[in-house]
N, C-alpha and C positions, 0 to 999 in steps of 0.2 A: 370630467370635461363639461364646461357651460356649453352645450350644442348653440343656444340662442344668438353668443356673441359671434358663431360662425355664420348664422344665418341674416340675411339681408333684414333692414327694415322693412316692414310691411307695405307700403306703398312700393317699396323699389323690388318685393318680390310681385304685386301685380302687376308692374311694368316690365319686371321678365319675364315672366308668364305671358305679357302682350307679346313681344317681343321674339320670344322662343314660336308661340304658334304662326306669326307672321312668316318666321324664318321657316318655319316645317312648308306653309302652305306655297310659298313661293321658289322653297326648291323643290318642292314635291314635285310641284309642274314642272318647274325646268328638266327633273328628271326625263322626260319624253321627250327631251333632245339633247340628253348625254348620252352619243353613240360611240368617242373616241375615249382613251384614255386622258388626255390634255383634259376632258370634262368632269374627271372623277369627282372634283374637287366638292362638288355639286350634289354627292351621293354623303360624303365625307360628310359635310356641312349639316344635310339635314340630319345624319344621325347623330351630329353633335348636339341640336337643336333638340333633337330627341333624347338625349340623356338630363340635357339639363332640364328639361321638362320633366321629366320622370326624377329628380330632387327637389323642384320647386313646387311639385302639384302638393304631392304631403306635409309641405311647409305650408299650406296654402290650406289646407284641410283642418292640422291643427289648429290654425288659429279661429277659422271659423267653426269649427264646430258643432260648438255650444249654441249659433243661430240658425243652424238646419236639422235641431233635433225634431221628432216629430210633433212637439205641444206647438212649435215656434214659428211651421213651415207655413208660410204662404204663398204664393201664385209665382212671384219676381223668382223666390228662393226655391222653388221646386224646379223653375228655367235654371237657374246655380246651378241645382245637382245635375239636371241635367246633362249640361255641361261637362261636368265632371266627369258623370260616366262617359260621356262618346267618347272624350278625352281619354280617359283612362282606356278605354276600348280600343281608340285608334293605336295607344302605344303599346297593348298589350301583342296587339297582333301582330305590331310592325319588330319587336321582338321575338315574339312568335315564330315570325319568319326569318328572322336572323338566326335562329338557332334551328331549322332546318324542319321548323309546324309545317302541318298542312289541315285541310280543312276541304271537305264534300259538301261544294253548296251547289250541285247541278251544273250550269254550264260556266258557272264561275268556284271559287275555291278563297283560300286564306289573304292572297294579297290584293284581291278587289273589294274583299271585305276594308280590309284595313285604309284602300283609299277611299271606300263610301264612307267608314267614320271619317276619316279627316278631313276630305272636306264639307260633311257636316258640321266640321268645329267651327269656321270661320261668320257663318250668318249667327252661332248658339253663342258665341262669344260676341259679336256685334250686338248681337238683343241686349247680352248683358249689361255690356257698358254704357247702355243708355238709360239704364239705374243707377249702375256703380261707379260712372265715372270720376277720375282723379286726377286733377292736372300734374304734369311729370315737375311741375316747380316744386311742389313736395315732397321729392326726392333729394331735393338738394346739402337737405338739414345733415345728412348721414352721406352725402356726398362720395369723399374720399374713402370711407371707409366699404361702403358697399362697390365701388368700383374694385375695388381689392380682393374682395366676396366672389362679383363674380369674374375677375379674373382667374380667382381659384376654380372657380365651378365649371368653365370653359374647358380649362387645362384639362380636370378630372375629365371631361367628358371627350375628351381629346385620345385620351389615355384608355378609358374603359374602352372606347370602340378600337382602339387599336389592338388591346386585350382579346378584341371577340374573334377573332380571326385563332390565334393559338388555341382558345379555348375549342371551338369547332373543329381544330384539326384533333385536337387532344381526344375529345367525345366523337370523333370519326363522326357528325352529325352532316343530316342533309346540308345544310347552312355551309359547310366548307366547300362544296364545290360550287357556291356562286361566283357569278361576274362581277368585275366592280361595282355593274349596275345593280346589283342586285338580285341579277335573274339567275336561274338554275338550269344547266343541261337540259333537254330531251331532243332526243332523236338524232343527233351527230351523226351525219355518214349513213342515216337509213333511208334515201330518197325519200319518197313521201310521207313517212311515216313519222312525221311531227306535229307538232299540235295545231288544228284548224282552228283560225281565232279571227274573227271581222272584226273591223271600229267601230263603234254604237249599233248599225241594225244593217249592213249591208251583207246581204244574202239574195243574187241573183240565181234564174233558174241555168240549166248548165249551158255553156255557150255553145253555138252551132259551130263545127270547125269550119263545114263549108263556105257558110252565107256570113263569117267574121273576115272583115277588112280593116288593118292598122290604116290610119292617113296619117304622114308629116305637113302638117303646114303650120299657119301663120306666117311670120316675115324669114318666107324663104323666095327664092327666087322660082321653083316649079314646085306645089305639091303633090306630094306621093302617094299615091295608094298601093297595099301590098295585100294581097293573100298571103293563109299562112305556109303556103308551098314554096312561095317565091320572096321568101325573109331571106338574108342571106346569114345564116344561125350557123357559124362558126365560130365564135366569140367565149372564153369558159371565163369566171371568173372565183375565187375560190372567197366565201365572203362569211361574216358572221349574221345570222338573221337574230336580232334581239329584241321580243315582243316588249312592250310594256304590262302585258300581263302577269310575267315575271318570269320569261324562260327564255333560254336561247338557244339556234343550234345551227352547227358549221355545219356547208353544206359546199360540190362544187357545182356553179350554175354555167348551163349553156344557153345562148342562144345570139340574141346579135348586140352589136357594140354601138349604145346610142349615137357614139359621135360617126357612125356608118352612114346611120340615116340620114342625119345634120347636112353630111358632105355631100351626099343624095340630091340632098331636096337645093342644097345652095344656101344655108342661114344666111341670112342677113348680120352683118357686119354690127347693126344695130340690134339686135337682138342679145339680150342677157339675161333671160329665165328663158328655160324647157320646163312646159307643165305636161305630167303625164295624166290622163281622163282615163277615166274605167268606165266600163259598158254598165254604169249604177250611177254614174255623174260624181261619183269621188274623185276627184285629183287635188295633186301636188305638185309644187313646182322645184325644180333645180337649181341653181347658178349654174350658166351654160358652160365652164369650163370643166365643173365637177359633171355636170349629165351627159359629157363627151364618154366619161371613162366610166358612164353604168352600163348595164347591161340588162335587156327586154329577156327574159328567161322563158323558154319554152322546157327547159329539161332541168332535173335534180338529182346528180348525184346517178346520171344516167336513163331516167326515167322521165317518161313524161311526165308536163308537174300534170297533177291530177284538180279538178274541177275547185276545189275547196281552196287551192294550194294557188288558184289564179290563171288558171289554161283559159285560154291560149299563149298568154305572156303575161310574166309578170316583174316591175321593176326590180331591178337586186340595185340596191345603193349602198356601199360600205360605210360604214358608219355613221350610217342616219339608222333611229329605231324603226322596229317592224311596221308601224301603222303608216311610214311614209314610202313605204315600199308596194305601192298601189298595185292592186290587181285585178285582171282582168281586161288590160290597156287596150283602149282602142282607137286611142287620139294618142299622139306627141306634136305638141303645138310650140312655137319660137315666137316667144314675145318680148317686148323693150323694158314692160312692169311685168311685174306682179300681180297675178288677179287677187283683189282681196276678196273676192267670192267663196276661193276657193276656205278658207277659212270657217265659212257657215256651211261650204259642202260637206264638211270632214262628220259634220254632223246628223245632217241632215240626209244623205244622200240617200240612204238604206230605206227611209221613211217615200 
């Protein structure tokens, strides 16, 4: 079999390879807000992106070669290899983890590894093309026939990921008990005994039960202030917590039912975002029909949640990912927008 006539034109495999890592870096992200299943599509996609990547890269290798041997290497083409490897890093790992790797890297592990290479691809791939750039008109010569290439190449990778799933059940590997999203069990049904995980650096010291006060306000008609004696923490909801660190785990939470407070304070009629505030200045906001039906959690699974875990309260939102489940809450506010502050808080706030 001539392998060559199955593979792309050379121009049209570096513009799948453009293409393919666009695709990885831009569901990668959206990963961090596929919490329902209607969102899988999104997990699907990027490991599609990821196989076909992992075909295109050693089409891509072969041909050059012979100008990154080491008599030949210069400064632009050591940035190439570069490339190359994190790429190749990032996909090793991200399969790695699909068949059930792990990895002891202190207070992080295998799939934060895999998202520091990847998104290191995106600036190592931008340098490059400001050498090697090719206008996509050059593709056109082999047109019809490379559109056919990589319809095949899609399909196949359509097929291998559908494949990996049997195969994980077949090898009993860690990898068969993931989520669509990707994450793995821990701690199901053991109240606190799940994994403690902040967004970038927020680690407050433990909150005073005494001297902590929730307030409802913004556009309500009277705002509220509560002690945590005087929450009226009736409310259980039974919910999946799914971090983007890569793990998940059902838990049932109690404590009060946001749209309690709402009715409380009097929302405003005009009001259509609930941002929740943490005693660290993280918050996130809601659509106010969805923050009717979360729940402020003071308990897990019967216990008090514990200091790490977000005590005094901490949002449970179904099917939003772990890091918009803010903790620590010490504000619910009712507003007409959206803060776009809260965006550089998610960041920033811990610092």
């Amino acid at each position: 079999m001539n392998v060559r006539r199955l593979t792309p034109s050379p121009r049209a495999v570096d513009w799948g390879l453009f293409a393919a890592v666009g695709t990885l870096l831009a569901t990668g992200v959206a990963t961090m807000f596929t919490g329902t299943p209607s969102t899988a599509w999104v997990i699907d996609l990027h490991a599609i992106a990821g196989v076909a990547l992992v075909c295109l890269l050693p089409v891509k290798l072969w041909r050059v070669r012979r100008r990154v041997a080491p008599e030949r290497l210069t400064g632009r083409r050591a940035l190439s290899v570069a490339l190359t490897l994190d790429a190749a890093g990032a996909l090793v790992t991200g399969v790695w983890w699909v068949f059930g790797g792990s990895l002891d890297l202190g207070p992080w592990g295998l799939f934060h590894l895999h998202i520091a290479l990847g998104l290191l691809v995106p600036p190592l791939l931008l340098w490059h093309l400001r050498y090697r750039y090719h206008s996509p008109a050059e593709v056109t010569r082999h047109g019809r026939r490379d559109a056919l290439r990589y319809a095949g190449l899609v399909t196949a990778g359509a097929l291998l990921w559908r494949l990996q799933g049997p195969v994980n059940d077949l090898l009993d590997t860690a990898g068969a008990d993931r989520r669509y999203t990707g994450s793995r069990e821990e701690g199901t049904g053991e109240g606190n005994r799940f994994p403690v995980t902040s967004w970038v650096a927020d680690d407050p010291d433990p909150v005073d039960a005494g001297e902590w006060q929730l307030t409802v306000g913004g556009r309500v008609e009277r705002e509220r202030t509560y002690a945590l004696a005087e929450l009226p923490t009736g409310a259980s909801e039974d919910a999946i917590l799914d971090c983007t660190s890569g793990w998940y785990s059902d838990h049932e939470w109690r404590g009060v039912r946001v749209g309690a407070l709402l009715d409380a304070a009097g929302a405003d009629d005009a009001g259509a975002w609930v941002q929740f505030r943490s005693v660290t200045g993280y918050r996130w906001s809601l659509p106010i029909e969805e923050a009717r039906d979360a729940v402020l959690a003071t308990r897990v699974d019967g216990e008090r949640l514990s200091h790490g875990h977000g005590f005094p309260l901490r949002l449970v939102a179904p099917g939003r990912r772990g890091f918009q489940w803010v903790k620590w809450v010490r504000e619910v506010r009712v507003d007409k927008r959206r803060e776009f502050g809260e965006w550089v808080a998610i960041f920033v706030s811990g610092l």
